[in-house]
N, CA, C and O atoms as a Tinker XYZ file with bonds, in Angstrom:
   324  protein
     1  N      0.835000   -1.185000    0.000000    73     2
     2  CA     0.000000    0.000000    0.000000    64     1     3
     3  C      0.881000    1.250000    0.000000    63     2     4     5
     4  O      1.939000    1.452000    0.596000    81     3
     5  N      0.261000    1.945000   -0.721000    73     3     6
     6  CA     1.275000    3.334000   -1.059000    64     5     7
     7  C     -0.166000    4.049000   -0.205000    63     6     8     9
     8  O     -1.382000    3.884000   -0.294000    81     7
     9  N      0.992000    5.141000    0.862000    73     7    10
    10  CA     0.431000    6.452000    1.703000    64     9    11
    11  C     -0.255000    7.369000    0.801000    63    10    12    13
    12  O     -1.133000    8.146000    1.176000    81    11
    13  N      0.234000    7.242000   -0.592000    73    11    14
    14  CA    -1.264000    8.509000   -0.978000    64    13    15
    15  C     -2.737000    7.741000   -1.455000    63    14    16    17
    16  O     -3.845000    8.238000   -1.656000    81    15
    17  N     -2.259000    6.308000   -1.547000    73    15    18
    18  CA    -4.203000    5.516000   -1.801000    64    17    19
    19  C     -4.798000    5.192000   -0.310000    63    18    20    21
    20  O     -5.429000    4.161000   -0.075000    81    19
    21  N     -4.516000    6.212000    0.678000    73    19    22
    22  CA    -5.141000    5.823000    1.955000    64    21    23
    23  C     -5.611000    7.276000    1.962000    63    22    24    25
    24  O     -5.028000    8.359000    1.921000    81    23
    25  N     -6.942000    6.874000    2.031000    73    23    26
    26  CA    -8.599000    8.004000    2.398000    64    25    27
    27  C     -7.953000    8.258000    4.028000    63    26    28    29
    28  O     -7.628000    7.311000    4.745000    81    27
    29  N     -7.806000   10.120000    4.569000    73    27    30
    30  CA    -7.717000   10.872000    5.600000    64    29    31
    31  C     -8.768000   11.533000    5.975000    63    30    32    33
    32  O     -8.864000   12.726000    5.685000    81    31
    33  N     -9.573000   10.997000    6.560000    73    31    34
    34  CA   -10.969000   12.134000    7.554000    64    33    35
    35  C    -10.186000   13.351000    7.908000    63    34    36    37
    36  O     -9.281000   13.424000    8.739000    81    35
    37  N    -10.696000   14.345000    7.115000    73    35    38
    38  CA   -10.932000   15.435000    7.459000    64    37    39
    39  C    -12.508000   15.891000    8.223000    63    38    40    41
    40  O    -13.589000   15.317000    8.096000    81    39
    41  N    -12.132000   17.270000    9.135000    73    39    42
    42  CA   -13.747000   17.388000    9.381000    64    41    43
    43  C    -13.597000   19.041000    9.931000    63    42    44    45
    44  O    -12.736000   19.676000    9.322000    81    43
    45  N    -14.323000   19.771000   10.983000    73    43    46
    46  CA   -14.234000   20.440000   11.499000    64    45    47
    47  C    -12.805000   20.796000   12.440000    63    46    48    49
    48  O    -11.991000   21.697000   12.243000    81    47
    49  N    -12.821000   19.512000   13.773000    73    47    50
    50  CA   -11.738000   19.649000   13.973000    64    49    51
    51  C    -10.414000   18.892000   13.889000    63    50    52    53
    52  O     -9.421000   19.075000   14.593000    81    51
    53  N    -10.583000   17.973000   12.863000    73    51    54
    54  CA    -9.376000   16.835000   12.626000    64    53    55
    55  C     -8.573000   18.136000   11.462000    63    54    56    57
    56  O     -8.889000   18.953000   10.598000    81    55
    57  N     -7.586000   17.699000   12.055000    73    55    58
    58  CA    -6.820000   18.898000   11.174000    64    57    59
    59  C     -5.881000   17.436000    9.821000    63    58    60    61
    60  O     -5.069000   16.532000   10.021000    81    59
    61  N     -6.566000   17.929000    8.625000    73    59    62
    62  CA    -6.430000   17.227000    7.227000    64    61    63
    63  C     -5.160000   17.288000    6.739000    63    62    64    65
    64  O     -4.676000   18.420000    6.743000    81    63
    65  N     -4.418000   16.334000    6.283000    73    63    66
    66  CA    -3.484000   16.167000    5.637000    64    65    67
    67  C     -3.071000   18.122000    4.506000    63    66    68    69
    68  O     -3.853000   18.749000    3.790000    81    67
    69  N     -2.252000   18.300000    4.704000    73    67    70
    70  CA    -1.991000   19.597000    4.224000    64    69    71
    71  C     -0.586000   19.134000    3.833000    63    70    72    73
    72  O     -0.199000   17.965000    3.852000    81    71
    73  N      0.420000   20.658000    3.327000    73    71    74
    74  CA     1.409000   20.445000    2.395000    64    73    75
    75  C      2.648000   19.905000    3.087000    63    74    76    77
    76  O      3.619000   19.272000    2.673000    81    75
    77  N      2.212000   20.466000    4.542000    73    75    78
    78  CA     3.456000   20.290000    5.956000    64    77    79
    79  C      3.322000   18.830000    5.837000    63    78    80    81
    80  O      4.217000   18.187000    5.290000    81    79
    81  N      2.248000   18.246000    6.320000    73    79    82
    82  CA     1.737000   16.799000    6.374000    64    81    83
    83  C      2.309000   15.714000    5.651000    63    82    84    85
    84  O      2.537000   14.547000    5.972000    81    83
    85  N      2.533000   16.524000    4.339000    73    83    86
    86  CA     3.050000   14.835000    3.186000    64    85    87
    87  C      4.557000   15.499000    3.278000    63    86    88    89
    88  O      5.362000   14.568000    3.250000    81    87
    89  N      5.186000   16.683000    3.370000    73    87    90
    90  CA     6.511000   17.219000    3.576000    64    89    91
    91  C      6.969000   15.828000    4.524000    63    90    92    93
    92  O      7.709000   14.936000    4.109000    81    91
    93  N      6.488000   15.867000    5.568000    73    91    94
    94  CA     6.846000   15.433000    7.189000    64    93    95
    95  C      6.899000   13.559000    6.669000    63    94    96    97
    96  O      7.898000   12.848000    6.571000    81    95
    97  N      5.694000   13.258000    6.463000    73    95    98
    98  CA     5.791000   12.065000    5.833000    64    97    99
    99  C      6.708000   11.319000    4.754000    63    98   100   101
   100  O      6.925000   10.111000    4.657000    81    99
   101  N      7.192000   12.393000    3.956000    73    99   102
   102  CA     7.955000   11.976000    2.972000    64   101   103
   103  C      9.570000   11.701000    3.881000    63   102   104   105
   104  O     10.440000   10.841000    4.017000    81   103
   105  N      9.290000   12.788000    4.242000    73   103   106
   106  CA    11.205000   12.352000    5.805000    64   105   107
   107  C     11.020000   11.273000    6.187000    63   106   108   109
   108  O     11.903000   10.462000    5.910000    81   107
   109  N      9.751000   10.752000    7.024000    73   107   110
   110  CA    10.082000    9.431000    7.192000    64   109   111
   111  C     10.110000    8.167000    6.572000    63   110   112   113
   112  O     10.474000    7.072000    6.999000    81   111
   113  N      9.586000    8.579000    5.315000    73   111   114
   114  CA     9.981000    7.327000    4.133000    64   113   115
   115  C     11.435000    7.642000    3.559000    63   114   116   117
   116  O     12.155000    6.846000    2.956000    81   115
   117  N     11.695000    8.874000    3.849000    73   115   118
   118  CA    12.932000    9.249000    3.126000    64   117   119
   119  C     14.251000    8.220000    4.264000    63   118   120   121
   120  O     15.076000    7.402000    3.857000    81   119
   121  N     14.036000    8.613000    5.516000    73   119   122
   122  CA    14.751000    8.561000    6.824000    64   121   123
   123  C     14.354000    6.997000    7.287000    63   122   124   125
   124  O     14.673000    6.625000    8.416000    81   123
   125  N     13.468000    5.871000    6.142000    73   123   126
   126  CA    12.828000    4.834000    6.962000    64   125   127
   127  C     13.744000    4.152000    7.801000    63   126   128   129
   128  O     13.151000    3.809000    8.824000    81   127
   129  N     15.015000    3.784000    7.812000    73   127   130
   130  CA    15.857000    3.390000    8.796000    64   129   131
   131  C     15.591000    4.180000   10.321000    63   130   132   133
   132  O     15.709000    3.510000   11.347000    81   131
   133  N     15.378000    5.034000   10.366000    73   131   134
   134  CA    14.672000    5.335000   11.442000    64   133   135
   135  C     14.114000    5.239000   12.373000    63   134   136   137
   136  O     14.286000    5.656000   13.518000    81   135
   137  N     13.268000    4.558000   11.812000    73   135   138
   138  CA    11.811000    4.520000   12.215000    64   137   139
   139  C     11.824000    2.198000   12.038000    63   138   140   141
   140  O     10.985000    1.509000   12.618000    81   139
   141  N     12.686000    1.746000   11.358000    73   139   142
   142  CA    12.381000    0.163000   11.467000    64   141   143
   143  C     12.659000   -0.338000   12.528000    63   142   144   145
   144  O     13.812000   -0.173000   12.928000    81   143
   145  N     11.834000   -1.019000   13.248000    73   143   146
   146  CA    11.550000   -1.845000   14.290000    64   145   147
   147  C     11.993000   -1.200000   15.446000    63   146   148   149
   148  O     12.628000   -1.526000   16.448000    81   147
   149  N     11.269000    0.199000   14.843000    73   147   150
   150  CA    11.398000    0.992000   16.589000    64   149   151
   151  C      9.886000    1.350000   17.015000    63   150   152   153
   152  O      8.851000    1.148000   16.379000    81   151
   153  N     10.080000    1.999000   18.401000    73   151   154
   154  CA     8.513000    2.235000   19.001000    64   153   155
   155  C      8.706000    3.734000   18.776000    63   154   156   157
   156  O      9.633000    4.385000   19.258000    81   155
   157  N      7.553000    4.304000   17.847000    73   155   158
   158  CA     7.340000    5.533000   17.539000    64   157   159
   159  C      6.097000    6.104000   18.323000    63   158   160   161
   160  O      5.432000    5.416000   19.097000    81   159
   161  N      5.943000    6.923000   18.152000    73   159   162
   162  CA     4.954000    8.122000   19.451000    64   161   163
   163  C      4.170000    9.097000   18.137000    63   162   164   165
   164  O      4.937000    9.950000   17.692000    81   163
   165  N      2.818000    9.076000   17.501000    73   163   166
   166  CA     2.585000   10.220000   16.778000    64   165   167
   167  C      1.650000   11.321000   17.658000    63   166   168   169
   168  O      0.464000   11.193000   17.963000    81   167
   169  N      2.441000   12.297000   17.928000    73   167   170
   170  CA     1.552000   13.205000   19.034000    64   169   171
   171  C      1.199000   14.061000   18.111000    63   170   172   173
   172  O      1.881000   14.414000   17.149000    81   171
   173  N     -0.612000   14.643000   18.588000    73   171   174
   174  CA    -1.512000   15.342000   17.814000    64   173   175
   175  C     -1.708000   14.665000   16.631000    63   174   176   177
   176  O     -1.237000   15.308000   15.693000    81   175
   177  N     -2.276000   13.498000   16.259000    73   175   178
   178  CA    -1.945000   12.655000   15.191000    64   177   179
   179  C     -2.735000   12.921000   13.902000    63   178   180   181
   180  O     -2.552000   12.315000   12.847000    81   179
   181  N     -4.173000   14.480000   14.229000    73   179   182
   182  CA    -5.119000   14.801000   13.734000    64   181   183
   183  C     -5.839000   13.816000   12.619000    63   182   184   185
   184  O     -6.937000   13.329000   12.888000    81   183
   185  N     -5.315000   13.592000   11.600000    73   183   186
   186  CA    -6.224000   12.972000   10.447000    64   185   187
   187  C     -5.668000   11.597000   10.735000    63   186   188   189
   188  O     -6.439000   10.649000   10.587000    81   187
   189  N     -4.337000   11.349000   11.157000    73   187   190
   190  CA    -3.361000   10.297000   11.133000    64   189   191
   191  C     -2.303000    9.817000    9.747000    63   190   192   193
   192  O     -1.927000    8.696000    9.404000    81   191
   193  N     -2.130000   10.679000    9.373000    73   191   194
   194  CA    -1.597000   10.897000    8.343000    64   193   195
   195  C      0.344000   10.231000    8.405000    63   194   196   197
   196  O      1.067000    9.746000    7.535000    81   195
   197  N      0.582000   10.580000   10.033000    73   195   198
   198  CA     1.972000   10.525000    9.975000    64   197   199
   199  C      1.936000    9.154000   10.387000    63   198   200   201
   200  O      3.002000    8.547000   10.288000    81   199
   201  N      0.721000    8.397000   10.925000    73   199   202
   202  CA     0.595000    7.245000   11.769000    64   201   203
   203  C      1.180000    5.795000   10.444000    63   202   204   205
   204  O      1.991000    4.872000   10.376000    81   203
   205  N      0.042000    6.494000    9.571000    73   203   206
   206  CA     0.380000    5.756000    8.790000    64   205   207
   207  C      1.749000    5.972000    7.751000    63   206   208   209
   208  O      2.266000    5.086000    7.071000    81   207
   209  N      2.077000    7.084000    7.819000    73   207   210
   210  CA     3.764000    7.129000    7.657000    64   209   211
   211  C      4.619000    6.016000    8.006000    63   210   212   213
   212  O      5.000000    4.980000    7.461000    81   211
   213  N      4.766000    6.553000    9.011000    73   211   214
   214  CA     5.223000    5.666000    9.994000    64   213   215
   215  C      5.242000    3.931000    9.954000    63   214   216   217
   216  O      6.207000    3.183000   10.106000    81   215
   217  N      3.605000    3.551000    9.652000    73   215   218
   218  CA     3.396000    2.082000    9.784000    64   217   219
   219  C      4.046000    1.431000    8.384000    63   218   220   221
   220  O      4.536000    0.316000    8.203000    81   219
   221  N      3.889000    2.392000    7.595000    73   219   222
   222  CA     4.406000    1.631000    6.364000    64   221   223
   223  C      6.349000    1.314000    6.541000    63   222   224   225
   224  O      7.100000    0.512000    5.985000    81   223
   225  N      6.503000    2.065000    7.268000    73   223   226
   226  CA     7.800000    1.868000    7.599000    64   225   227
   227  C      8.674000    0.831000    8.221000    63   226   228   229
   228  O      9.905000    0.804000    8.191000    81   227
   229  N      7.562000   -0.336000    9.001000    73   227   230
   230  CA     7.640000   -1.126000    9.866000    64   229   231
   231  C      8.503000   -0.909000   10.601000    63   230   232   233
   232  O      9.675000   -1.283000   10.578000    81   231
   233  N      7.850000   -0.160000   11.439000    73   231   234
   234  CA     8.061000   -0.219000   13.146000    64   233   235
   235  C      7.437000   -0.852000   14.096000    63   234   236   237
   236  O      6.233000   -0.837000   13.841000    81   235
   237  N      7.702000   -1.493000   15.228000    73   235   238
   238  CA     7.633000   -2.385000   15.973000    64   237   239
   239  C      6.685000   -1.979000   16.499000    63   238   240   241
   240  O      5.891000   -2.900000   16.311000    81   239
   241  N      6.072000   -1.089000   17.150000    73   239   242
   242  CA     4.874000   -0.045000   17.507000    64   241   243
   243  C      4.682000    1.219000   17.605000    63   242   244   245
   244  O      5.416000    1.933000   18.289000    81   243
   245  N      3.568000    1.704000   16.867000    73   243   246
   246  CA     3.085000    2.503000   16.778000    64   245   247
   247  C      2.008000    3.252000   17.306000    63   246   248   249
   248  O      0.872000    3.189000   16.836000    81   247
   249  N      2.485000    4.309000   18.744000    73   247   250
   250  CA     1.231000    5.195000   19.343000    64   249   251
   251  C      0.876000    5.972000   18.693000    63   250   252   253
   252  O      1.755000    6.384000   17.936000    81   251
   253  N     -0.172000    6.485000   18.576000    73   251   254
   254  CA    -1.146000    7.904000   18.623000    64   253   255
   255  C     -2.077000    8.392000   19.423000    63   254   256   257
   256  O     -3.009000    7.843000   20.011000    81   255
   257  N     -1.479000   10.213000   19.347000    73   255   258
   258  CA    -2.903000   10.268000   20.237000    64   257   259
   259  C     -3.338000   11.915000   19.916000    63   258   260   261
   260  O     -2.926000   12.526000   18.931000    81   259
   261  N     -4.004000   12.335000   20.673000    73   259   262
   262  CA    -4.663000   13.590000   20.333000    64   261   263
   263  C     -5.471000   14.118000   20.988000    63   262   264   265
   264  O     -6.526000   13.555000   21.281000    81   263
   265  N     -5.172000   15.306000   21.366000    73   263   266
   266  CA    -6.646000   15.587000   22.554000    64   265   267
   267  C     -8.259000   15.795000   21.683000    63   266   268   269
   268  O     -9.299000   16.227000   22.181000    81   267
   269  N     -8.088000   15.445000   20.604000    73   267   270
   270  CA    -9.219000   15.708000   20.150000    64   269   271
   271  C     -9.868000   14.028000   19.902000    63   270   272   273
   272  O     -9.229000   13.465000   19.014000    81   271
   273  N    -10.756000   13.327000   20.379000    73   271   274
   274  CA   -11.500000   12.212000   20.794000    64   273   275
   275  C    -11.437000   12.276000   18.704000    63   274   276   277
   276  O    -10.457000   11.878000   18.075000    81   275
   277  N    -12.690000   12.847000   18.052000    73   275   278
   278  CA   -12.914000   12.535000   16.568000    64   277   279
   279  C    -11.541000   12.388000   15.870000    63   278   280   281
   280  O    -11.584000   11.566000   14.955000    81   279
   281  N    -10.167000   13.046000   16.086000    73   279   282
   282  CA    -9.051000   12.707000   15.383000    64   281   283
   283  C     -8.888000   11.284000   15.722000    63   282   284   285
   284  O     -9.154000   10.360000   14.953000    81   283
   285  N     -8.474000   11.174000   16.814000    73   283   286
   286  CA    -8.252000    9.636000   17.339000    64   285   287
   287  C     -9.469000    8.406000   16.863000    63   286   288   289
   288  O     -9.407000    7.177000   16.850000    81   287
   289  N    -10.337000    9.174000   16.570000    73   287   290
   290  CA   -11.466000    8.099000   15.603000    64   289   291
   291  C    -10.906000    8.384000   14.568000    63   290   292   293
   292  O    -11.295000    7.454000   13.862000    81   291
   293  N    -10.451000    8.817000   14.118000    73   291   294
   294  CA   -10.302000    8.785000   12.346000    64   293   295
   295  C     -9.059000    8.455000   12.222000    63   294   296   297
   296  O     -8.831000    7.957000   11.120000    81   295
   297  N     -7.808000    8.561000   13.178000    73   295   298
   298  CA    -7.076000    7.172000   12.951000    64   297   299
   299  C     -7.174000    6.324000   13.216000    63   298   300   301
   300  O     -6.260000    5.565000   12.893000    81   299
   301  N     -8.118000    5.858000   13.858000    73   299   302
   302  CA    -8.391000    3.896000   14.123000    64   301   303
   303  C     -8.821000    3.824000   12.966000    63   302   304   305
   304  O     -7.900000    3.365000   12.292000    81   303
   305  N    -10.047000    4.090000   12.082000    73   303   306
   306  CA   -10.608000    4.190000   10.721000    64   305   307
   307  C     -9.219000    4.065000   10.036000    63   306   308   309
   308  O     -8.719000    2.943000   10.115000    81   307
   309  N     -8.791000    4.633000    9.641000    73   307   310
   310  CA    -7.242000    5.025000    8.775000    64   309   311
   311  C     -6.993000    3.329000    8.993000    63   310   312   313
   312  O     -7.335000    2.354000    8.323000    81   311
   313  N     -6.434000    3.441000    9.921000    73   311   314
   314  CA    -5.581000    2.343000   10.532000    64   313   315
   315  C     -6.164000    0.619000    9.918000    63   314   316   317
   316  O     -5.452000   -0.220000    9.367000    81   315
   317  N     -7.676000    0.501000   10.249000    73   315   318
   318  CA    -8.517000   -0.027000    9.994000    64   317   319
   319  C     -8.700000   -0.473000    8.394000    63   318   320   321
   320  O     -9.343000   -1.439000    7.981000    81   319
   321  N     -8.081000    0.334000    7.749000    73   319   322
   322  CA    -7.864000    0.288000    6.065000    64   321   323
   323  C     -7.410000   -1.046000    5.519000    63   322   324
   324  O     -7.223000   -1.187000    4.311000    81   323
């Protein structure tokens, strides 16, 4: 699975994949040594955009979180893909 054929809930307050968003994402596909078979942390994870960055990267685990309850639904959804 390629990160741009994965659908991101946007809404009111899930803050949507924007230009920063796939910038940030592309580092960690760029940087994936990084990120393999380590435990990563995505804080404010809004749409989950970096979550799944990240997962494609295979890392050993992957948190998210967000003070906003509907972001954190719309990365389990994401995730759920």
């Amino acid at each position: 699975m390629r990160l741009a054929d994965i659908k991101f809930e946007q809404g009111k307050t899930i803050y949507g994949p924007r230009e920063d968003s796939w910038l940030l994402a592309k580092a960690i596909h760029d940087h994936a040594s990084l990120v393999q078979g380590k435990k990563c942390l995505d804080m404010g994870s809004g749409s989950g955009i970096q979550t799944a960055a990240l997962l494609l990267e295979n890392p050993a685990h992957v948190e998210s979180t967000d003070i906003d309850p509907h972001a954190l639904e719309a990365t389990r959804k994401m995730v759920a893909q």
